[in-house]
Z-matrix of the N, CA and C atoms (Angstrom, degrees):
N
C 1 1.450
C 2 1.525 1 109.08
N 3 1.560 2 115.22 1 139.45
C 4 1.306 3 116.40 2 -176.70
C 5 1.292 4 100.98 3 -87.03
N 6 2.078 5 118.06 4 155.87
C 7 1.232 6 130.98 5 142.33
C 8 1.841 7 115.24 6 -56.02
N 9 1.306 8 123.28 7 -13.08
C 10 1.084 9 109.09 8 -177.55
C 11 1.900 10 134.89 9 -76.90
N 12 1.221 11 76.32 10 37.82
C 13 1.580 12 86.62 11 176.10
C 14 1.757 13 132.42 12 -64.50
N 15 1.088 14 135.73 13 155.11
C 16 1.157 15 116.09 14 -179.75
C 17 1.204 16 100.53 15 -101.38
N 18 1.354 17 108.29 16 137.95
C 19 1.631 18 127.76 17 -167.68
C 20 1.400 19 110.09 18 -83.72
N 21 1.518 20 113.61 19 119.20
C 22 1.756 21 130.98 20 -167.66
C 23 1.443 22 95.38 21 -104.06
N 24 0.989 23 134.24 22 21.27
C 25 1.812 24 125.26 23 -170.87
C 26 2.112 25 84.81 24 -135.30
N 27 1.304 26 99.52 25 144.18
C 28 1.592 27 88.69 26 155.54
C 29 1.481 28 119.68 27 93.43
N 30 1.116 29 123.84 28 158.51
C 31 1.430 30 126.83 29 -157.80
C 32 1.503 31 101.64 30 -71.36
N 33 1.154 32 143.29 31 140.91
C 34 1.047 33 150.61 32 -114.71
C 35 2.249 34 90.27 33 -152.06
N 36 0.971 35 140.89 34 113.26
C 37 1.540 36 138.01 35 157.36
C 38 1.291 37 101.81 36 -51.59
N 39 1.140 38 94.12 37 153.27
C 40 2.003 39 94.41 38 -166.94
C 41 1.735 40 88.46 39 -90.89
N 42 0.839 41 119.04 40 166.25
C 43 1.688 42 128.77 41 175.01
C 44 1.097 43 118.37 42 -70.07
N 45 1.321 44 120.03 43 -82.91
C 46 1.768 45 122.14 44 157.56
C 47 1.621 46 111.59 45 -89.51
N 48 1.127 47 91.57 46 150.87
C 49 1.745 48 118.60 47 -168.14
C 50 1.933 49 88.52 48 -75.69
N 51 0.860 50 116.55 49 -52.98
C 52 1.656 51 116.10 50 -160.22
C 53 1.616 52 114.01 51 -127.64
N 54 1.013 53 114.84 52 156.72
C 55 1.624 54 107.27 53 178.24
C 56 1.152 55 143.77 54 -61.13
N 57 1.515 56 99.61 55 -41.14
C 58 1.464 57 134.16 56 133.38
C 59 1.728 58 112.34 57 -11.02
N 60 1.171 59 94.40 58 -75.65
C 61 1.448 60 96.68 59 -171.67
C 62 1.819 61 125.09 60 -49.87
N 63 1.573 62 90.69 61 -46.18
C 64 2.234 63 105.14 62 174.32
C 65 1.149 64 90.21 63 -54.40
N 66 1.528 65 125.45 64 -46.66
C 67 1.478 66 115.62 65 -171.07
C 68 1.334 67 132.17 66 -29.44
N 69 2.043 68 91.37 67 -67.77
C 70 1.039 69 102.85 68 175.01
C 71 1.807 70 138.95 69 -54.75
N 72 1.588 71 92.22 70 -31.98
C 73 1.400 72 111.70 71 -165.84
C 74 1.451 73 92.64 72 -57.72
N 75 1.866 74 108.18 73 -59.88
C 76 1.404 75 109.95 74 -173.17
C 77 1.856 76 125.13 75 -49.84
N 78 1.696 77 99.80 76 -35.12
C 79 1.398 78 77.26 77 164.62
C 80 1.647 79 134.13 78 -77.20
N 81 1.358 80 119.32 79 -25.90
C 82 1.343 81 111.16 80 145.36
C 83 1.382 82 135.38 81 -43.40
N 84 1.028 83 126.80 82 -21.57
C 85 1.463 84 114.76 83 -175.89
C 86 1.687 85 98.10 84 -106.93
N 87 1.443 86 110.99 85 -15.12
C 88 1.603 87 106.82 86 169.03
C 89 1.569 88 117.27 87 -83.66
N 90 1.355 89 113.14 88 -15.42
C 91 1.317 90 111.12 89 176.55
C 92 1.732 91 101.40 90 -88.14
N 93 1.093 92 113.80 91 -37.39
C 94 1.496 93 110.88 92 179.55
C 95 1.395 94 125.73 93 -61.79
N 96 1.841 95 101.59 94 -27.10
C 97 1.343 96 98.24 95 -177.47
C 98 1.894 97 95.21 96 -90.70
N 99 1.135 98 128.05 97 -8.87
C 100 1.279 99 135.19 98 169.48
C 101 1.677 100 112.16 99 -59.80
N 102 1.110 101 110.74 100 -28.30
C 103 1.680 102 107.31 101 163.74
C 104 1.731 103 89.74 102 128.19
N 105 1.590 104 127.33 103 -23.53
C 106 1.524 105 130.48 104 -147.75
C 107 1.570 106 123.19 105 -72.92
N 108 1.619 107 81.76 106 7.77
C 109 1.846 108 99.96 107 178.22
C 110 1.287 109 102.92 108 -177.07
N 111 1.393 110 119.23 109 -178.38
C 112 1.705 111 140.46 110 -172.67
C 113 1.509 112 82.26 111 -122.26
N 114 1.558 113 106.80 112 159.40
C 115 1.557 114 111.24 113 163.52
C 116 1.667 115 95.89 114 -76.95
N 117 1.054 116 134.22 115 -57.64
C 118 1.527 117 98.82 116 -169.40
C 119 1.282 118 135.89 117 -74.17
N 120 1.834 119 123.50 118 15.41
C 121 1.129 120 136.88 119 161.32
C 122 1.422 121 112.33 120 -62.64
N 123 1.937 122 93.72 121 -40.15
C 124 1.210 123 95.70 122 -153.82
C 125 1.910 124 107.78 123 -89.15
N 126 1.584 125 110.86 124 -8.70
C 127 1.005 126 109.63 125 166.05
C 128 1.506 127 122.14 126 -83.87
N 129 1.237 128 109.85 127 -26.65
C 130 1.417 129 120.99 128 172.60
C 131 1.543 130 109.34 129 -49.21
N 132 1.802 131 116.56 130 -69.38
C 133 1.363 132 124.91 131 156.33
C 134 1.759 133 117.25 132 -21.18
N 135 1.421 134 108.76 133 -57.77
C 136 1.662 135 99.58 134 -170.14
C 137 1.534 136 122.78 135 -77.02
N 138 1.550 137 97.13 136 -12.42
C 139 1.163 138 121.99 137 176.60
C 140 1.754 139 104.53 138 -67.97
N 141 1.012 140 105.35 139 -72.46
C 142 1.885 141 116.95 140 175.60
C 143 1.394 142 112.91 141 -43.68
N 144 1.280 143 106.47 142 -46.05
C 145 1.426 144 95.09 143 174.96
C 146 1.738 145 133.96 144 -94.79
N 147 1.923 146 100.80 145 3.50
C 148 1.261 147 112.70 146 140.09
C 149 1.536 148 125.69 147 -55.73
N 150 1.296 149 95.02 148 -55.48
C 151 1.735 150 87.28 149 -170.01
C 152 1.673 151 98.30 150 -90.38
N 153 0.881 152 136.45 151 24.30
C 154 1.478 153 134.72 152 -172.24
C 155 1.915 154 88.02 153 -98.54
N 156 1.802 155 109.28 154 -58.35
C 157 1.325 156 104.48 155 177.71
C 158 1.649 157 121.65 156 -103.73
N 159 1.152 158 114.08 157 30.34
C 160 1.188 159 127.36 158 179.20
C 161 1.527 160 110.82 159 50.37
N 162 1.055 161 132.97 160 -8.40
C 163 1.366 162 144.33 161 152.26
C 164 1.337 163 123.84 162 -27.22
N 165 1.150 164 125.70 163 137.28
C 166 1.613 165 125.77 164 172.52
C 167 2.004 166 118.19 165 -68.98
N 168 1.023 167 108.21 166 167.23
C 169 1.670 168 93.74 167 -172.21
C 170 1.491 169 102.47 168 -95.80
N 171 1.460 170 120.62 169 78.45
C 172 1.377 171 129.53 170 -156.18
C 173 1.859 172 86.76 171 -104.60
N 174 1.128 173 122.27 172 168.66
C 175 1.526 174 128.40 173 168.89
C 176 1.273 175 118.11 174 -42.25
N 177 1.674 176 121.04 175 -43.78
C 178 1.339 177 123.77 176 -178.26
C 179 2.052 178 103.22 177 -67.95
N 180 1.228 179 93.24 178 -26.47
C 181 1.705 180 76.32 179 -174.02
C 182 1.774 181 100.99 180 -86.84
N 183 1.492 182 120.51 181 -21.16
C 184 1.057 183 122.11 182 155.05
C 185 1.935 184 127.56 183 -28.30
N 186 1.138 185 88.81 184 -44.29
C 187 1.741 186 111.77 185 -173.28
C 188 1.794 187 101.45 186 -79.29
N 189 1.539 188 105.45 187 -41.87
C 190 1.348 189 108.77 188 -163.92
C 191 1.509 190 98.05 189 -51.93
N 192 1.672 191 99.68 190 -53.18
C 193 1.278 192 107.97 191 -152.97
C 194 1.624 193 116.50 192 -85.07
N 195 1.223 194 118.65 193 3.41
C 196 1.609 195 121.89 194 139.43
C 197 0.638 196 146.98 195 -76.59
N 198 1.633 197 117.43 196 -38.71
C 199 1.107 198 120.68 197 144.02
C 200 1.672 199 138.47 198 -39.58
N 201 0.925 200 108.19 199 -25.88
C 202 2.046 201 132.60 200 171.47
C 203 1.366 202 87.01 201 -84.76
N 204 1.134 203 134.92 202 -76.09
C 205 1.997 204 124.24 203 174.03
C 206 1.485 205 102.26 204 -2.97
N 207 1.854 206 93.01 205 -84.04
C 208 1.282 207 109.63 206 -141.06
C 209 1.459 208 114.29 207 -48.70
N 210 1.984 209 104.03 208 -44.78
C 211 1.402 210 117.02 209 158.42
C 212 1.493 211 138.58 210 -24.72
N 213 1.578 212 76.09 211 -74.66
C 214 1.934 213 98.40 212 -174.00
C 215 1.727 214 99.37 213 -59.71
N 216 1.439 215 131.89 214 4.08
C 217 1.501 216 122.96 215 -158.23
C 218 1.663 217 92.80 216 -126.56
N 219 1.346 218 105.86 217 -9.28
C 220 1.790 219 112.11 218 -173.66
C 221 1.473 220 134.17 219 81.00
N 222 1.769 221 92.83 220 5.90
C 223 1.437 222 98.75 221 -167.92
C 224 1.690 223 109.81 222 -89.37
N 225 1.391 224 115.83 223 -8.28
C 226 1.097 225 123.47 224 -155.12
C 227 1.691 226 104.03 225 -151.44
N 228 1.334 227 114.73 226 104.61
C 229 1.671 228 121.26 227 -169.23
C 230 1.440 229 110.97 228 -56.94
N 231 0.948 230 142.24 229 138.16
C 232 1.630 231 128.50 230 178.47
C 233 1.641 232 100.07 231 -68.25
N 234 1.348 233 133.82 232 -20.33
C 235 1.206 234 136.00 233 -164.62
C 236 1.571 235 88.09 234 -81.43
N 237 1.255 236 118.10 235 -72.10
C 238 0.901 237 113.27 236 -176.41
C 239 1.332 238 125.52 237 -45.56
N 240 1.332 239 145.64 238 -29.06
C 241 1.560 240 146.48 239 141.29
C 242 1.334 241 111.35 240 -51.79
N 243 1.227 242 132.52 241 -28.53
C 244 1.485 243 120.16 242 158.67
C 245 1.411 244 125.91 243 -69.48
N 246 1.253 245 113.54 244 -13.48
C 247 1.582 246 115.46 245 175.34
C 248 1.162 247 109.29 246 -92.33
N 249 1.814 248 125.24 247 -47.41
C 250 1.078 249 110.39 248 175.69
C 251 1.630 250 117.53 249 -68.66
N 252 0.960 251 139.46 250 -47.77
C 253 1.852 252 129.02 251 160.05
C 254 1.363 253 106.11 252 -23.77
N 255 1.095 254 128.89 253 -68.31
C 256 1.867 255 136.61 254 -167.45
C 257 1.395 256 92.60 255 -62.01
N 258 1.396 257 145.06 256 -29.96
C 259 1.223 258 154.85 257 -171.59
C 260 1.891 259 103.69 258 -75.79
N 261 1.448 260 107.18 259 -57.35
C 262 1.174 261 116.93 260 -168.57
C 263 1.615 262 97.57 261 -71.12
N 264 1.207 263 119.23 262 -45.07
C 265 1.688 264 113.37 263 -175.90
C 266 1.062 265 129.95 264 -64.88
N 267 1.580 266 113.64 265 -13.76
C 268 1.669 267 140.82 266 -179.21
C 269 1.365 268 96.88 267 -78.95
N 270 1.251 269 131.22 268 -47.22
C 271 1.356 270 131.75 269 -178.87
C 272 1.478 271 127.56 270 -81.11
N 273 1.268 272 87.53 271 -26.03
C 274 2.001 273 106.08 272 173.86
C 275 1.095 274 102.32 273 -81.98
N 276 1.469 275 127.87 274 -8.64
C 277 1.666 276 123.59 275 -178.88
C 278 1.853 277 102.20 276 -101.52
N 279 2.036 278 105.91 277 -28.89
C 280 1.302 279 93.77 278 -174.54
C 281 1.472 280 110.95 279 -88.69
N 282 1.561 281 130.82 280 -1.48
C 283 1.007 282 124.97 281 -171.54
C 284 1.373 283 126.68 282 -91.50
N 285 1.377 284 125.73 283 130.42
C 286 1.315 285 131.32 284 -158.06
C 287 2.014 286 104.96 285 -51.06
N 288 0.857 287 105.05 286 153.85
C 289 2.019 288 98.93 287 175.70
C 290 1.477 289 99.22 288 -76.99
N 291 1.607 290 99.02 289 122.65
C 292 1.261 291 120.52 290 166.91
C 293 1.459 292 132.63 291 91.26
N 294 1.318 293 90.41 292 15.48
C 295 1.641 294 119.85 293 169.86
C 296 1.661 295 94.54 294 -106.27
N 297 1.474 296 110.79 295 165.86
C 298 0.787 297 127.59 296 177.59
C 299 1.846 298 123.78 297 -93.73
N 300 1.435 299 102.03 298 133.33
C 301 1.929 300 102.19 299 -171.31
C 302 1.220 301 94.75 300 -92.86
N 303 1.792 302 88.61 301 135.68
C 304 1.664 303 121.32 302 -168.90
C 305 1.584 304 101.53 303 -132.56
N 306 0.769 305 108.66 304 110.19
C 307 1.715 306 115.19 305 177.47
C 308 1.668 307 115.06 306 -37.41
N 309 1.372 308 123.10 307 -21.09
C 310 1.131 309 146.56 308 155.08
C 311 1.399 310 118.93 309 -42.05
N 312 1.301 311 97.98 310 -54.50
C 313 2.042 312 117.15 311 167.90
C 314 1.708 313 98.92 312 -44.40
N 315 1.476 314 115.77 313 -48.16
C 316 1.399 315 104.65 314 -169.07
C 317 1.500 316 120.07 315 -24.72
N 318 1.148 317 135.32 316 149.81
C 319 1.697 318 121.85 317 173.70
C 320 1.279 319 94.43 318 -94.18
N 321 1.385 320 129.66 319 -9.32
C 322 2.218 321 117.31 320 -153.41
C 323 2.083 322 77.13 321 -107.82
N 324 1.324 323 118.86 322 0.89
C 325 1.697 324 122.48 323 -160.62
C 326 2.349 325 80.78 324 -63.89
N 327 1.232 326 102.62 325 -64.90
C 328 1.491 327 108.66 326 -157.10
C 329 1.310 328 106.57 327 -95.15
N 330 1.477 329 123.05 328 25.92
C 331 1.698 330 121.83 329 179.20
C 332 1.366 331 94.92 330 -100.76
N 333 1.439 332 123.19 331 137.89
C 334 1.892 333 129.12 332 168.55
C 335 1.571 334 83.98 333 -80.81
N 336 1.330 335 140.26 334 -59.80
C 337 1.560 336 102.04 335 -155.61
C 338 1.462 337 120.79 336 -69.60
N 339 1.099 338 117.69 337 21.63
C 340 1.783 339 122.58 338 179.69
C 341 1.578 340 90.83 339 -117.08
N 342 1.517 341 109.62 340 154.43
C 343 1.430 342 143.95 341 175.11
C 344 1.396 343 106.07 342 -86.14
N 345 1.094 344 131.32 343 16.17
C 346 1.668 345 132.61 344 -162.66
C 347 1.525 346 104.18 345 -80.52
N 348 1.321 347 129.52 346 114.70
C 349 1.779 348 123.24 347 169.70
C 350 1.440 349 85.67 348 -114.38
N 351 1.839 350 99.47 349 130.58
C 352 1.487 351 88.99 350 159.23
C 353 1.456 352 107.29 351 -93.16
N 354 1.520 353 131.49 352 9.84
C 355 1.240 354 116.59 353 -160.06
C 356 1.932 355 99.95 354 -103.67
């Protein structure tokens, strides 16, 4: 019998580091159970775009590589993922430290001469 048991007594590592991150996981496994991939598409995908950026398969490459899904599948414009990112960083730059970023924060969110939808 192995020591390799997983230990039920005792402080426990939290799973994901940030909230962000369950997020993400959950929308992967909701798009997967949505029909929008196979798990080994979808490992194949995280795989490629591991060694594509030499990066580890950490949450952020998690994101990369759905985002390339959502694209490469037509459901999701790459333009349109470039606006919302430039969208999200506008707000992560206007939001005070330690409040929470709301796409709302954007400053271009409530200007008419900008093209900005957050919806």
């Amino acid at each position: 019998m192995s020591d390799d048991r997983i230990p039920l007594d005792g402080p426990a590592d939290p799973v994901f580091a940030k909230p962000w991150e369950a997020q993400a996981f959950a929308l992967v496994v909701t798009l997967h159970d949505g029909g929008l991939f196979s798990w080994s598409q979808w490992a194949e995908a995280l795989g490629a775009q591991t060694r594509q950026t030499g990066r580890a398969a950490d949450y952020a490459a998690w994101l990369a590589t759905l985002e390339g899904l959502l694209a490469a599948r037509g459901i999701v414009a790459p333009e349109r993922l470039a606006e919302r990112r430039a969208a999200f960083a506008r707000a992560a730059a206007a939001t005070p430290h330690g409040e929470p970023i709301r796409l709302a924060n954007d400053p271009l969110a409530n200007d008419p001469s900008t093209n900005v939808r957050l919806g």
